[in-house]
C-alpha positions as CSV (number, residue, x, y, z in Angstrom):
1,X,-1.6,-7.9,-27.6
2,X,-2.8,-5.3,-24.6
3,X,-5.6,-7.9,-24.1
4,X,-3.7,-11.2,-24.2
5,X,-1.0,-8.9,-21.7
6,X,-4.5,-8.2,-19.5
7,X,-5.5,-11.4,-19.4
8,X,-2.3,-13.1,-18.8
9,X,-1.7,-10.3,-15.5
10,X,-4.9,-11.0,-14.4
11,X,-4.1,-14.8,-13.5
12,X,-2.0,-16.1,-10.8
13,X,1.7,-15.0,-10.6
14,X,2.7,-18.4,-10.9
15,X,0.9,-18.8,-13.9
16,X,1.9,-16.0,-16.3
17,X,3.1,-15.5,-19.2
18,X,3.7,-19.5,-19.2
19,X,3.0,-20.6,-23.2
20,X,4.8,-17.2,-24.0
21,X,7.4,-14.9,-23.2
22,X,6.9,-12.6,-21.3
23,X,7.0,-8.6,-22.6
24,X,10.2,-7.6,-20.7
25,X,11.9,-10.9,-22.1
26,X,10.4,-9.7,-25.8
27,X,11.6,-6.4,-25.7
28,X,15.1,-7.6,-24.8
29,X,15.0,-10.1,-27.2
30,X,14.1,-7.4,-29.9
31,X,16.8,-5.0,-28.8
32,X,20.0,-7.3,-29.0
33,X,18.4,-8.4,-32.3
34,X,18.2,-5.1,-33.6
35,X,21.8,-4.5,-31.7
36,X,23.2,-7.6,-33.7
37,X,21.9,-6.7,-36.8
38,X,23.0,-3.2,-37.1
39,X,26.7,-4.3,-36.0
40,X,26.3,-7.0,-39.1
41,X,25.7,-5.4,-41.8
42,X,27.0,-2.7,-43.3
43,X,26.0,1.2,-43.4
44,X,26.0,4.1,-45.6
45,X,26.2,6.5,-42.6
46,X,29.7,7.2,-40.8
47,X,29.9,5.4,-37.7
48,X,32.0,7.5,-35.9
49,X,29.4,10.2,-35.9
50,X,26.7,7.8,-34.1
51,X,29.8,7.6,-31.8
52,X,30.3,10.9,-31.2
53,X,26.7,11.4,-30.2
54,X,25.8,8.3,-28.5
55,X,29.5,7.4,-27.1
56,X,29.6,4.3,-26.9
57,X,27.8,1.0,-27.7
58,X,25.5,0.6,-24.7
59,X,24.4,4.1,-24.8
60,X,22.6,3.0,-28.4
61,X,21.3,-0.2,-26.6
62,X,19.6,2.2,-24.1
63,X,18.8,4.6,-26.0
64,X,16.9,1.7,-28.3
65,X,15.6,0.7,-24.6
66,X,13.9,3.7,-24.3
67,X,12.4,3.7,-27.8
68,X,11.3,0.7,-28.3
69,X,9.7,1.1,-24.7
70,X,8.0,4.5,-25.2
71,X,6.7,3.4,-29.0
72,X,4.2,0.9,-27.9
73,X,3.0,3.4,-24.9
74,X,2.3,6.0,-27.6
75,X,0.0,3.7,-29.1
76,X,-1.8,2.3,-26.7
């Protein structure tokens, strides 16, 4: 994928990321998914304690943000 993503940045602006979407798209795509899916089904863990320590519902779609943003970096 880091090739395809060098490839595709190394063409003109207008012409990236055209038969794909585009990694920023991806990400957000993947973290209302995730979002969605943990609202849907149930869990064993009490969900006012991820309240308490996130607050409230956007604060765990950041927080997601920022993981699923770092993960790939540490891999790369």
């Amino acid at each position: 994928m880091m090739r395809y993503a060098d490839l595709e940045l190394s063409d003109r602006p207008e012409s990236q990321y055209d038969d794909i979407l585009s990694p920023p798209l991806v990400l957000l795509v993947t973290l209302l998914l995730s979002q969605g899916l943990s609202t849907a089904f149930p869990t064993i863990d009490d969900p006012s304690e991820l309240r308490e320590a996130l607050g409230t519902g956007s604060n765990l779609l950041i927080a997601r943000g920022v993981i699923f943003g770092i993960f790939p970096l540490w891999h790369a």
